[in-house]
N, C-alpha and C positions, 0 to 999 in steps of 0.2 A: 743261597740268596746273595750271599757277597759275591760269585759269581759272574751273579745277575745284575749286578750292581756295576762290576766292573767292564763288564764287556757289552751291556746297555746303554748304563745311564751316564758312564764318563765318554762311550764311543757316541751316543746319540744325545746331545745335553738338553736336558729340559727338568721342569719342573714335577712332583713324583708327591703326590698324596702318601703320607705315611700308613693311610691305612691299607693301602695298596703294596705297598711292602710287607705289611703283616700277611693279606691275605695269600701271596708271595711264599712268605717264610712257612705259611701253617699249612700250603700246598707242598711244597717241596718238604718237610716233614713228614709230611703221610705218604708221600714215594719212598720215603726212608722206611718204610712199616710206623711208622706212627701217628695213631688215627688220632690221640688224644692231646692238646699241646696244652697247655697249662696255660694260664690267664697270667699268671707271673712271668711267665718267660713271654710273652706278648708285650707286658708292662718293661722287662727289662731291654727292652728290643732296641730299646733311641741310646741306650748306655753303652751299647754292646757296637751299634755302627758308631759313636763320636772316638771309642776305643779304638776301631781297629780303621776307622778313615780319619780323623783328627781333625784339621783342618780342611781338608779336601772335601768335605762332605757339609753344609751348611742346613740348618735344618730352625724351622721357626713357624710360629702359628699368625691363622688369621684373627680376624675380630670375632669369631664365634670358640676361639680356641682349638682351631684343627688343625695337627700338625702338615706339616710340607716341609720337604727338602729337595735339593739340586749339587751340582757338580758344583766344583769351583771353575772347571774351564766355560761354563756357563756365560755367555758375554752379556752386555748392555744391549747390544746390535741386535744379538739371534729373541732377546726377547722384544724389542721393541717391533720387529718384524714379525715375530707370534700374533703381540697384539692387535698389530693390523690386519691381521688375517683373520683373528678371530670377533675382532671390532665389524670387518666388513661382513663375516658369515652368520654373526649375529642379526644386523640389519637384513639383511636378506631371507632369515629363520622366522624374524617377526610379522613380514610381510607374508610369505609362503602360513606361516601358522594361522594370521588373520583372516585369510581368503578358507585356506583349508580346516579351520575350527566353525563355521558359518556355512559350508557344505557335508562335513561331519555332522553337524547339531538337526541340519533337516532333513538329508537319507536316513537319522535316527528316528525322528519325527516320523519322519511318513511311512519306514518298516514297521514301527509301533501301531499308526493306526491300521498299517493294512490286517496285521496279523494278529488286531484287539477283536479278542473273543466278544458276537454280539447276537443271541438267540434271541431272534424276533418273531413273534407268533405273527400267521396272517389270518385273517388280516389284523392291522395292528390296532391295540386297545389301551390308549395311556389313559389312565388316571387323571385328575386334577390334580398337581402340584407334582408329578412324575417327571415330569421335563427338567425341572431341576433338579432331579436326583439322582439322573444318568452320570454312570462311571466313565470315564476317558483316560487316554493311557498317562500314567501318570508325568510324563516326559512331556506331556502337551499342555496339561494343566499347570505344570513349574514354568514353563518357556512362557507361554501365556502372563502369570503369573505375575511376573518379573517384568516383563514387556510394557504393561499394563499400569502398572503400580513400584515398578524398581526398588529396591529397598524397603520402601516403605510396608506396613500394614497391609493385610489384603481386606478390603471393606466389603459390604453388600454390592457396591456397585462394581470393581473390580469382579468380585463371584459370578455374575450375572452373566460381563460380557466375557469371560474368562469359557463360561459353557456356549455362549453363544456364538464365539469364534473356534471355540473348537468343535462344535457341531458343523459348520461350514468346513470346516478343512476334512474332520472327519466322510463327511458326503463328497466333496469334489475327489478327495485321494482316490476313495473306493467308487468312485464316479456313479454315483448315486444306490451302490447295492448294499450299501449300511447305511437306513435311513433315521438320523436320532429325529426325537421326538418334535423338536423345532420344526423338521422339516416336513411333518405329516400336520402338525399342530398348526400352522403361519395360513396354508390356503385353505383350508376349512374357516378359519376367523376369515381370513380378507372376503371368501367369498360370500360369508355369512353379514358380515358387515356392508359390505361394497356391492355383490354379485358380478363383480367386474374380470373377467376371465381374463381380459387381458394383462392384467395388472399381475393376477398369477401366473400368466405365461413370463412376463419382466423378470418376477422375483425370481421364475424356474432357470432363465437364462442367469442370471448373477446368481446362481448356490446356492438363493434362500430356501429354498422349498421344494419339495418335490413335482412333477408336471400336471398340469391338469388333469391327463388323459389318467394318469397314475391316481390322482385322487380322486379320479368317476370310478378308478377300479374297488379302491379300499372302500368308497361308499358301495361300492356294489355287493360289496363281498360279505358284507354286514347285514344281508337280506335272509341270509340262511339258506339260500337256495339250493340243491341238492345236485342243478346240475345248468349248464349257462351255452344255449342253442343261439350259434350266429347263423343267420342266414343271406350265405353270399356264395355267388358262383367262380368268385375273383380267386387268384392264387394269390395278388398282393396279401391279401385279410386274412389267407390262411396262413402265411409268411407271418405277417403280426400277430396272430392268435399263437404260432408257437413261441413265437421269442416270450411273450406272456405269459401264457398257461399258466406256468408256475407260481406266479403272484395271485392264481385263481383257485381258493380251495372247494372247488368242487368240481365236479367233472365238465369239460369246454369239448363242445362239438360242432362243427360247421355241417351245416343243411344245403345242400347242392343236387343237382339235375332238376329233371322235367316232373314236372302234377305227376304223369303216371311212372315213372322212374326216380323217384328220389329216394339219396341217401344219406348218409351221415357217416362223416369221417369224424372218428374220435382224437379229437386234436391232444389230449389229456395222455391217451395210450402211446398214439404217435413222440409228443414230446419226450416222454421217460424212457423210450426207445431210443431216440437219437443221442440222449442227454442234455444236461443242462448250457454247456458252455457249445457244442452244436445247436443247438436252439436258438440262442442268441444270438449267434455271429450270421445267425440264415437271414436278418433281416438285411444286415449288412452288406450282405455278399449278393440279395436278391436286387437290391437296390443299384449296384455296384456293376453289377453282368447284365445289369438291365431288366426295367420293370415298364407299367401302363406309364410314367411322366419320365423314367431316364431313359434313355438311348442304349441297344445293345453293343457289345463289341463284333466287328463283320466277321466271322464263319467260328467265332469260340461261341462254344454254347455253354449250358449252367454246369451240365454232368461233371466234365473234366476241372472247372474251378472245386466243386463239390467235394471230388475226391481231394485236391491239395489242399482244401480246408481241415478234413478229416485226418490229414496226417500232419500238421503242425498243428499246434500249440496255437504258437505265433499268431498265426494265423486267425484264427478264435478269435483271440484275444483283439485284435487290431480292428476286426468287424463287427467285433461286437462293443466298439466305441466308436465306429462308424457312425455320424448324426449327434455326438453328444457337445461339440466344436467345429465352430467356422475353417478353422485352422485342421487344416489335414497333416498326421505324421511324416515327418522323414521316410519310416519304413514301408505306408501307405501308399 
């Protein structure tokens, strides 16, 4: 360690934590074969450098009583130039920490909800007074929290909107395939109060609630029906009956051909074939390669985009939020 002392801290002069010298000495102790160093010979360690550097070595604590020492060739100059450098790299840390503690706090955020565990039976069945009883991750309810009420007490009325804006953040993150109870519960009232569809179409655009056409399904779903015959000869409808299917628990079939030819394609069998995330992205992509109101692209047909669906991910993913924003993606 004296050493280290001399061919460091007098060659490079700067200021030196004494506990960093301890951890120093009880390093190079255990190279010596000694794992064990004694708490006394740590304690005698400031006796032992004022002995054998005298004056040469200065050594003094701060206002919380932590030792520090330096050289004596130490200048006024090399430190007042430290300072500045670390006066300016400090302002610079603060800024860089502010921007970056503010996009840390809500990549946390929105990986929590995406990855908050949510078994929703369908169709869905809340209770009276269930809406306020739903769990959220907990990192949304603090941030919320806080937001909301700072410091202070959290009241009934903080509680309230505390679930109610995290019910919104929750649905927009997962873009609407976690739907909390706000958001199945808001258009049944409006429509039952009002009957105004448009009004729920509003609240579907701004993340109050889920869409209408989604809340003809849940009420539909609730008939017990055992099995749900559309009858249309359009591929659009069989397009939309699969990306759906699945929010239909019973068996979905489209009814197609002529009086003396008709048949039925089981859109149900089909769906659980393709799977879930190909099912969805078909609306997307049917829409996209051209349908009865959009334009096709000239000599691509559906087949070959089909199969590049089928082999990303990506891809899925991007089509099957196709329609849910005015605003189309970068990757889109």
């Amino acid at each position: 360690m004296f050493m280290f002392i001399r061919n460091e801290l007098f060659a490079n002069p700067k200021i030196v934590a004494m506990s960093d010298l301890t951890s120093h000495f009880v390093t190079a102790m255990r190279t010596c074969g000694i794992d064990q160093v004694k708490e006394s010979s740590k304690k005698h360690l400031r006796r032992k450098l004022e002995s054998v550097f005298g004056q040469a070595l200065h050594i003094f604590s701060d206002e919380k009583g932590k030792l520090f020492l330096y050289p004596d060739n130490l200048s006024i100059t090399a430190l007042a130039q430290s300072n500045i450098a670390l006066t300016t790299e400090l302002q610079s840390l603060k800024s860089l920490t502010h921007n970056n503690a503010i996009t840390t706090a809500a990549l946390k955020i929105r990986a929590d909800l995406e990855q908050h565990e949510f078994p929703q039976a369908w169709p869905p069945h809340i209770a009276e007074g269930e809406e306020n009883a739903f769990n959220f991750p907990e990192s949304v309810t603090l941030f919320l929290q806080h937001l909301l009420a700072g410091s202070k007490g959290y009241d009934s009325r903080t509680q309230r909107l505390t679930t109610s804006f995290s019910s919104d953040l929750l649905y927009a993150v997962t873009h609407g395939k976690k739907k909390p109870p706000k958001h199945i519960l808001l258009p049944f009232a409006v429509k039952c109060l009002t009957g105004n569809v448009e009004l729920i179409k509003t609240l579907n655009r701004l993340g109050h609630c889920v869409s209408y056409s989604q809340m003809e399904e849940i009420d539909a779903s609730k008939t017990g029906s055992q099995a749900v015959i559309v009858t249309a000869e359009d591929t659009d409808v069989m397009i939309i009956c699969l990306a759906f299917s699945r929010n239909i628990q019973c068996s979905l079939y489209q009814k197609c051909g002529t009086k003396n030819r008709t048949r039925f394609i089981d859109i149900t069998k089909l769906s659980n074939f393709l799977g879930s995330d190909i099912s969805e992205a078909l609306i997307g992509l049917h829409a996209f390669t051209g349908c009865d109101t959009v334009s096709a692209f000239a000599g691509h047909g559906k087949l070959k985009a089909l199969k590049l669906l089928k082999k990303n991910k990506d891809y899925m993913e991007i089509f099957s939020k196709l329609g849910e924003s005015w605003e189309l993606s970068v990757e889109l």
